[in-house]
N, C-alpha and C positions, 0 to 999 in steps of 0.2 A: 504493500500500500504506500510507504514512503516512498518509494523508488520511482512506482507512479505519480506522486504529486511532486517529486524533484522534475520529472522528465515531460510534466504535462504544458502542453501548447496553451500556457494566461489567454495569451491572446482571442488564439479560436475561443476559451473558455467564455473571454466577456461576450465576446460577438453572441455565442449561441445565446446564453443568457440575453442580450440585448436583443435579438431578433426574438424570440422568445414572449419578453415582455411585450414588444411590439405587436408583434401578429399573433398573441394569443389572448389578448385584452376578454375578446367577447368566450373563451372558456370559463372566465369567473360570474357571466351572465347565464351563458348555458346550464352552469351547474347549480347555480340558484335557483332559475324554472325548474329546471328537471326535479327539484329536491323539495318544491314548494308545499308540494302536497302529503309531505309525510308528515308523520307526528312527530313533535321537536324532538324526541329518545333518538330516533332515528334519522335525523336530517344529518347530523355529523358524522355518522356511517355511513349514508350515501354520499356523501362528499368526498371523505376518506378512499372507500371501495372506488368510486366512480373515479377520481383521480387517479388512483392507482392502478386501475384497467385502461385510462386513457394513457397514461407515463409507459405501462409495455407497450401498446398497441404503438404508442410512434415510435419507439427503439428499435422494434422490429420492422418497422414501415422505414426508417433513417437507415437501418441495417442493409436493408434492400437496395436502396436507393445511394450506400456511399457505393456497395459491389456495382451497382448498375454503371456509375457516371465513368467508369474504367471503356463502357462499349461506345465506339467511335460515334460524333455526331452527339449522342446526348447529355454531353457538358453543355454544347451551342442550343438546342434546344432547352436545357434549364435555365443557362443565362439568358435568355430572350423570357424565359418568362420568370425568371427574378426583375428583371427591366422592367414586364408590365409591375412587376407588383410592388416594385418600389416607387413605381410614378402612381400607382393608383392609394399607395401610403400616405402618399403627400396631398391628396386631394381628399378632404375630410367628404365622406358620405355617407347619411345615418342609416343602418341597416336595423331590420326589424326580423326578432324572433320570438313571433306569435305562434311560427309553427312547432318551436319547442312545446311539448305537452309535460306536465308536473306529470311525476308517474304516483301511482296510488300505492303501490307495494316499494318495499327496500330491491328487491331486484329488478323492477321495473325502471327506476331509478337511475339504476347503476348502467342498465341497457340504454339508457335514453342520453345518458351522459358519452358512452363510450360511440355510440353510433355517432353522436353529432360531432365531436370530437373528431370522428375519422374523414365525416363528410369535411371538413375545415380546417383539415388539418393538412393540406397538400402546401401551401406555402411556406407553411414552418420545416413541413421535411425537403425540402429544395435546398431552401436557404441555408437551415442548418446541415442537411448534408455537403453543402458544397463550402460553409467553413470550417466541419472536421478535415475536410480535402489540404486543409493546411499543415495538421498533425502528419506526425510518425504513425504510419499506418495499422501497427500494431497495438496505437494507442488508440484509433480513430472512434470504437463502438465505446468505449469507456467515459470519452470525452463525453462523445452524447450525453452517456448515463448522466455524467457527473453534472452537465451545463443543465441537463433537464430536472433532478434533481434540486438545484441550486436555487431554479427559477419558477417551477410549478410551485413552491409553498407562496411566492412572491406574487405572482397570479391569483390565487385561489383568494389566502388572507390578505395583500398588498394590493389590490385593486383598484379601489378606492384610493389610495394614497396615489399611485402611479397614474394614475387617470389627472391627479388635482397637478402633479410635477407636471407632467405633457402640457395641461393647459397654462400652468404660468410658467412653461419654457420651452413653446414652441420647437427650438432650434434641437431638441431630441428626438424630435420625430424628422425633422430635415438631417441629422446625425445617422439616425435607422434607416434611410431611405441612401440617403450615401452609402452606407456597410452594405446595403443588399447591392446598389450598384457597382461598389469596389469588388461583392465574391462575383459577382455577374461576368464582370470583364473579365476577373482571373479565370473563369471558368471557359470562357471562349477560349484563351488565349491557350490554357491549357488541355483544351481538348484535343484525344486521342488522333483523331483524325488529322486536327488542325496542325499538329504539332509533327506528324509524320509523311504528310501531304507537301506543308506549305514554309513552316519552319526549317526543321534538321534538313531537308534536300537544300537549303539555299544559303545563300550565304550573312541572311540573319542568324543563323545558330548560335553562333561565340554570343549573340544578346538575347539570350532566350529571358534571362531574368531580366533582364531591362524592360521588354518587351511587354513582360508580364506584367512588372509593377506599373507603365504604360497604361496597359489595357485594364488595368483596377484604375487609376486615377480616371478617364478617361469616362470608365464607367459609371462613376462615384458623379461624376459631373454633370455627365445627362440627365441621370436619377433627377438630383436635386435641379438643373436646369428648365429641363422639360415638365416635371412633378412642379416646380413654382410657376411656370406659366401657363400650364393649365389650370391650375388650382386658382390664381388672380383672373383667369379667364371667366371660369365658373363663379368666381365671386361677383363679379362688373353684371353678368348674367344675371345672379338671383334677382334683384330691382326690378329687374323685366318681368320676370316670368311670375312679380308676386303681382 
C-alpha cells in the first residue's frame, strides 16, 4: 500500500477527482429521489448500498474502457467527445429528473440508483479513463479506485457545498472544462493509430512529447474558447426568447 501511494500519478489523482466533482454533481440529486421514499431507518442504507453499487459498476465500466482506448482510432473518437462535453460544461443548462422514481423498497432503491448512474455515467468514464492514461499502467485501475473513492463521499455528503464554491467561482468550472480539453488533445495526439500512421513514420518523432503537450494546451483552449462563446451567445439569446 505504501509503495502505491509513493508511486501514484497526484496529478491524474486530482484530475479524476476534479472531473468527478464536475460531471457527477447530478448523482447527489439522483440519489436523493431514488431514496425519497423510504423510511428514514433506511434512506442511509440506500444511499450507502446504492453508492456503493454505483463506485463498482464505473471501475469496471473505467476498466473497460482504459483496455479499450489501446484499439486504434478510439482515443480520437473519445477526445472528440471529451470536446463536446467540455464545451457543453461551460454552457450552464438546467436538466430535469422527474423521470427518476423514489423507489418504495431498500432494493428498489438501490436499483434505481445504480441504473441511472450507469445511464450518466458515460462522461465520467471517458474523461477519467483517459487521465489514468497518464499513470504507470500497472497502477492505472487502482488510481481509478482511489480518485473515485476520494470523491464519491465528496459528491454524495459535499454537494451542496460544491455547488455554493462553482457558483461564487465560476473560473472552476472554466478550470474543469480546460482539464477535459487538455486529456482531449492528449488523447488525439496519443492515439494508436495517430501515433503509428502519422507520427513515428515522419520526421516529427524526436517531438513526440512536445507534440503532445501541444495538443493538451491547444485543446485546453478551445474547450474554454469555444464553451465561453457559446455560452455568452446563449446568454444575449435568453432576453429574446423570454
Amino acid at each position: 500500500m505504501l509503495e502505491f501511494l509513493q508511486t501514484l500519478s497526484w496529478a491524474a489523482v486530482f484530475q479524476i477527482i476534479l472531473i468527478d466533482i464536475l460531471l457527477g454533481g447530478d448523482n447527489a440529486v439522483v440519489i436523493a429521489l431514488a431514496c425519497r421514499n423510504l423510511p428514514a431507518k433506511r434512506r442511509m442504507q440506500g444511499i450507502l448500498w446504492g453508492t456503493a453499487g454505483a463506485i463498482i459498476l464505473r471501475v469496471v465500466l473505467i476498466s473497460f474502457a482504459v483496455t479499450m482506448l489501446q484499439i486504434p482510432f478510439l482515443k480520437v473518437v473519445g477526445g472528440l467527445l471529451l470536446f463536446w462535453i467540455g464545451i457543453k460544461l461551460l454552457i450552464p443548462e438546467h436538466e430535469s429528473h422527474e423521470n427518476i422514481q423514489g423507489g418504495a423498497t431498500l432494493m428498489s432503491a438501490i436499483k434505481t440508483i445504480i441504473v441511472a448512474d450507469f445511464v450518466m455515467s458515460l462522461d465520467n468514464v471517458i474523461a477519467i479513463a483517459g487521465a489514468a492514461q497518464q499513470a504507470d499502467e500497472a497502477h492505472q485501475i487502482g488510481l481509478v479506485v482511489f480518485g473515485l473513492l476520494v470523491s464519491v463521499p465528496i459528491i454524495i455528503w459535499g454537494s451542496t457545498l460544491v455547488l455554493k464554491l462553482i457558483d461564487r467561482f465560476p473560473i472552476v468550472v472554466t478550470l474543469g472544462g480546460a482539464l477535459l480539453g487538455w486529456i482531449a488533445g492528449g488523447m488525439l495526439a496519443t492515439d494508436v493509430a495517430v501515433q503509428s500512421n502519422v507520427i513515428q513514420p515522419s520526421s516529427l518523432a524526436p517531438y513526440n512529447t512536445q507534440i503532445t503537450y501541444g495538443a493538451e494546451i491547444v485543446g485546453a483552449l478551445i474547450v474554454v474558447i469555444v464553451g465561453t462563446l457559446l455560452a455568452r451567445r446563449k446568454k444575449a439569446e435568453a432576453p429574446e426568447q423570454a
